[in-house]
N, C-alpha and C positions, 0 to 999 in steps of 0.2 A: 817787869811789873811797873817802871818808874815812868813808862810812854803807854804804859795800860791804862796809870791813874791821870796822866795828863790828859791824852786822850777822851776819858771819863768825863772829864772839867772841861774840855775843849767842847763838847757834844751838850751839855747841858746850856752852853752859854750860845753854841752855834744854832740850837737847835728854835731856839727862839728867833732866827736872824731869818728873811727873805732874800733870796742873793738873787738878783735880778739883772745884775752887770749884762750885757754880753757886746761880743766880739764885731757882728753885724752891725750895720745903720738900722737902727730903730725905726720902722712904720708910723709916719706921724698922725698919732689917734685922733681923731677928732675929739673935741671936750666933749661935747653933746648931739648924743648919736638914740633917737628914741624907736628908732627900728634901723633893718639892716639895711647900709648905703649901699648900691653896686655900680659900679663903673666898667666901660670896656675901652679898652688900651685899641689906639688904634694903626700903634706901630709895627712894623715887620711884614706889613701887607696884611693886617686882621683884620674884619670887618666890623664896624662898628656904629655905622649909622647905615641909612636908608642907599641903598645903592641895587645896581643891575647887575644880572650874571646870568650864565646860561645854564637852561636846564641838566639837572645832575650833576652842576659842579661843584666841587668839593671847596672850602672854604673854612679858615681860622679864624677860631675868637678867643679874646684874650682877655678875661674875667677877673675883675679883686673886686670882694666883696668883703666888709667889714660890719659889725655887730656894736653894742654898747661894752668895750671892758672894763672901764670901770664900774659897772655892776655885775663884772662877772658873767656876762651874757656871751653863750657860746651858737655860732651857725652851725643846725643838725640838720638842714634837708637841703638840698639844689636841685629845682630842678627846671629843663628847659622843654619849651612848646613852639610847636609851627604851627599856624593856623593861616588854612589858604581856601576856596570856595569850596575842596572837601567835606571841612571838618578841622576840627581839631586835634592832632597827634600830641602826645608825650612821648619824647626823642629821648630823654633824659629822667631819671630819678632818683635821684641817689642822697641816702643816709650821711651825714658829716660828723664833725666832732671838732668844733675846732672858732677861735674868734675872728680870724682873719682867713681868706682863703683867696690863692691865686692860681692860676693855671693857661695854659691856651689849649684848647678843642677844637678838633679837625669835626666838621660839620658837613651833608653833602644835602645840595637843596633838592625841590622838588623836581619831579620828571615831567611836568606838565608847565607850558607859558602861563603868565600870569603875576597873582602878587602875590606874597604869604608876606605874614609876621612873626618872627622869632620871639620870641620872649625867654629870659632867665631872672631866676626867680629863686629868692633866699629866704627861708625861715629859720626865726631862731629859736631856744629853748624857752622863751617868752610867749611863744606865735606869734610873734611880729613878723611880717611882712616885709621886703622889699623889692625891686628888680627893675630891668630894664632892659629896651626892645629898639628893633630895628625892621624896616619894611625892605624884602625883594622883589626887584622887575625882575622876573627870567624868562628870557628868552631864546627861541629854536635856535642853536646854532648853522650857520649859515654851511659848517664844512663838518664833515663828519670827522671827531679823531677819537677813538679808541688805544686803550691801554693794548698790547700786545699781550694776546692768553697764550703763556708757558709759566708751572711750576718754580721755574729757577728764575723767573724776574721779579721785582718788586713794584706795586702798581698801588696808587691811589696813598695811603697811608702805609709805616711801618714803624717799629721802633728797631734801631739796630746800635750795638755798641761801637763805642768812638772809635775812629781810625778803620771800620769796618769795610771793604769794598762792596759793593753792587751792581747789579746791572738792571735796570728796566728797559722800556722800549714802546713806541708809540705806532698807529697806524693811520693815514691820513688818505681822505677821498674829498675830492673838488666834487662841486653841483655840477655832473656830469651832463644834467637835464640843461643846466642853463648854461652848456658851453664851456662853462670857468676851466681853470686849472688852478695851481698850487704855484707860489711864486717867493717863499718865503718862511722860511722855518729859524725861530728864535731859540734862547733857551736861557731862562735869567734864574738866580741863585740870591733868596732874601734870608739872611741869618741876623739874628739882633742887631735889626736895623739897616745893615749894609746890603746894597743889590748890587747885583756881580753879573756882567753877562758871559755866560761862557759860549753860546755858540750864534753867530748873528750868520746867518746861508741863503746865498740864492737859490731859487729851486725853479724847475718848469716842467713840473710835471703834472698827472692829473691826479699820484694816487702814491704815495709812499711807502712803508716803512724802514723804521730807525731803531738803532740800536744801540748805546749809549750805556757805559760803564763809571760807576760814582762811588765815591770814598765818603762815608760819614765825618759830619765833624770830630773836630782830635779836641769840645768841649761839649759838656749836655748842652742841648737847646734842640730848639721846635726849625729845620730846615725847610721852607717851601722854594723848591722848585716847579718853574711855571715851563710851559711846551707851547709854543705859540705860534702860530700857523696862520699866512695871510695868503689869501688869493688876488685874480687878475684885478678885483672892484676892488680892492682895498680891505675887505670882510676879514673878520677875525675870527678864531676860535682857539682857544685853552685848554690843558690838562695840569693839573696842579698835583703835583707830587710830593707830599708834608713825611719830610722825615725825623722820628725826636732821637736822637742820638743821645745814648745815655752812660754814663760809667758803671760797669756789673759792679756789685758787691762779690767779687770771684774769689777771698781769700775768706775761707772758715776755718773756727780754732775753737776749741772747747775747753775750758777752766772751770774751776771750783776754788770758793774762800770757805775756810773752816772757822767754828765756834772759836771767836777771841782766847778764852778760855782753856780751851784742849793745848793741846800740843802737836798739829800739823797746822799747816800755812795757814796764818787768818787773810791773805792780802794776795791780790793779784796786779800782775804788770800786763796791763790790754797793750802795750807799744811791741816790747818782746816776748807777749806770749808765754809768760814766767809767773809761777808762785812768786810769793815773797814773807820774808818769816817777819816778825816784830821789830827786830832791830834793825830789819834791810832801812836803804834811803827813802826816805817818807815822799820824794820826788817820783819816787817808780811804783806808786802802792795808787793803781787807779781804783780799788777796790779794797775796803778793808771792813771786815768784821767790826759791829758794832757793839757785841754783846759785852758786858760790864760787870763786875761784882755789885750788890747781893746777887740778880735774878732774884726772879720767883720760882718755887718748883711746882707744877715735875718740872718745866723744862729752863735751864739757864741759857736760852739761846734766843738770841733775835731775830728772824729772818730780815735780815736790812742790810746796810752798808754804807760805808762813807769814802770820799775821795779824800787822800792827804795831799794833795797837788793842783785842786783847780779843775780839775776834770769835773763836768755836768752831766746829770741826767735828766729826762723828762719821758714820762713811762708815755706809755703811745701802744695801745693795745689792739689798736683797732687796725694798725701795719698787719701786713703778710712780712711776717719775717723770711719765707721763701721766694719774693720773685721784685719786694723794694728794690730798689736803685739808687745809687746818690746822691742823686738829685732828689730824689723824693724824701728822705730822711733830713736833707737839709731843709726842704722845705717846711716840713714838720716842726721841726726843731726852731726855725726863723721862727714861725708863724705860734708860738705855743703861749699861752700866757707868762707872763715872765713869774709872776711866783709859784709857777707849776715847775718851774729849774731850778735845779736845786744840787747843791753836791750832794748829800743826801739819796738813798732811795728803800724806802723801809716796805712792812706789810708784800714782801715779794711771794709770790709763790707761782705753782708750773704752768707755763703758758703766758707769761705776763713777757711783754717786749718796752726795752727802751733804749732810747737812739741819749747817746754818751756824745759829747761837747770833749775833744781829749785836752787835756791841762789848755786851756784857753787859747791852742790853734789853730782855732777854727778849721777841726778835721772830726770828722764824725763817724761814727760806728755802731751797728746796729746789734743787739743784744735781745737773747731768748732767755726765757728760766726755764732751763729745763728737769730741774728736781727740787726738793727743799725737803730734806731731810734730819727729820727729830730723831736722837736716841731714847730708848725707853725710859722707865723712872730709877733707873741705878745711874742718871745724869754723869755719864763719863766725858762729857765735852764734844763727843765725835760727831756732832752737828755740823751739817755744813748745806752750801746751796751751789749749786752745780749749773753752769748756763753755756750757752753758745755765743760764739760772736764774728760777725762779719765785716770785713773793711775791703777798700777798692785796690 
């Protein structure tokens, strides 16, 4: 009872506090931000200003957009548009939730020469406006090269877990019309930043195929592999192969904290997968029961929770707790308002998700409520809140 009443005192005075600390280099906010800024990064081979490519080639961009947060202002909508002497498409539309937002997207342009315009384009819960665009030449490739169609290869985009193997494979035809042949076959590897040639070949032929086996990155990130093919004039043509290599969330574990109150576990351990009673080490209690003497009745229970360690939360309901990744939970979790973090996580009930910061190592974990559970009004304590949780 004597780390009940502490506890008690500790929640009263904590509960007033914003804990905003974290572990990451902070996003430095612009002071005065009166609609949303967007920028496109135009490292790792992404495209981001006005440039040439050939028709249906696939291509990365790599988007931060940021909003006003000191008034609280969060981006809810993205989206992107080509417009070429068609018309104008919507490629993109998508709902957000969030003040900061980064990503890179696999794009694949039009099937016709000519010019189009990208545009990406942020609104925030203000309707405020922002965005920014870029102009492409595309034009007919000069040599024909095609992806290889078999089931068991990997073509154009994929997402595959780290250290994963694959195999793709390319098919390649010289301007037979105009004599040429095939005199050169490249193959270069751009991952954050660094381009890597893996295969530099002479060739003399009119008409190829290749078949080429690849090991995903052993960290998340956006891989482009380029396939690049020169004939007897000097003429070029590409196949860009964007792979995001990502770490599964592959280990689930399901726990439950009981009403402070009662008499089974108020406290759980997310590191070893462990209850923990009242008087265990307050170091291993990533989760502990909030509820306190008087209550109100009927019910003396709180559905909430506290860390005694340093451990963060920041709910995030709008994740699929089925098919996130960890890279994507970190993302979340960088990008979240900071006094939306909090040790703290109360008002919980089923179906609510939140990505947990563990004791300040920068290691993250993603969490479902899967029950919340009142006893009737003979208040015997047996409340409790029942959840899922996933780490890599």
């Amino acid at each position: 009872m004597k780390k009940l009443a502490r506890l008690y005192a500790e929640f009263l005075v904590l509960a007033m506090i914003f804990f905003v600390s974290c572990r990451h280099e902070p996003i430095p906010y612009p002071n005065m931000i009166i609609s949303p800024v967007v920028l496109l990064n135009d490292g790792n081979g992404c495209v981001s200003r006005d440039t040439s490519l050939q028709t249906g080639e696939q291509f990365s961009v790599s988007v931060y957009a940021i909003t006003d947060t000191v008034k609280n202002k969060k981006l809810t909508n993205f989206q992107i548009t080509r417009e070429n002497s068609s018309g104008t498409v919507v490629v993109l539309d998508s709902s957000i939730n969030r003040p900061v937002f980064w990503g890179d997207i696999v794009l694949t342009a039009g099937a016709n020469a000519g010019s189009e315009i990208w545009k990406f384009i942020f609104t925030d819960n203000a309707g405020e406006t922002g965005e920014e665009s870029f102009t492409l030449s595309l034009l007919n490739p000069p040599i024909t090269l095609l992806w290889l169609s078999d089931s068991n290869l990997v073509t154009g985009t994929a997402s595959i877990p780290v250290g994963t193997p694959y195999q793709t494979g390319i098919h390649a035809i010289a301007d037979l019309a105009g004599g040429n042949y095939l005199t050169n076959l490249k193959i270069t590897s751009l991952f954050q930043g660094n381009t890597t040639t893996l295969l530099d070949s002479a060739l003399n032929d009119t008409q190829f195929d290749y078949l080429r086996s690849f090991t995903a990155k052993n960290q998340d990130g956006l891989e482009k592999i380029v396939f690049t093919v020169r004939d007897n004039e000097g003429r070029l043509a590409s196949l860009n192969l964007f792979i995001s290599s990502y770490t599964p969330l592959n280990q689930q574990f399901n726990g439950a904290v009981w009403n402070a109150m009662g008499t089974y576990h108020p406290a759980w351990d997310l590191v070893l997968n462990l209850p923990r009673q009242a008087l265990d080490d307050e170091m291993q209690m990533d989760l502990f029961n909030t509820t306190t003497p008087p209550g109100l009745p009927p019910y003396h229970f709180e559905n909430a929770w506290m860390s005694l360690n340093s451990t963060r939360f920041v709910k995030a309901n709008f994740m699929d707790f089925s098919t996130s990744t960890y890279s994507d939970i970190i993302d979340v979790f960088s990008g979240a308002t900071p006094s939306n973090i909090s040790i703290f996580a109360s008002s919980l009930s089923a179906g609510d998700v939140l990505i947990a910061e563990i004791r300040s190592q920068y290691e993250f974990f993603l969490l479902r409520i899967d029950d919340v559970h009142y006893t009737d009004s003979t208040n015997n304590n047996n409340d409790y809140i029942r959840f899922s949780y996933k780490k890599k």
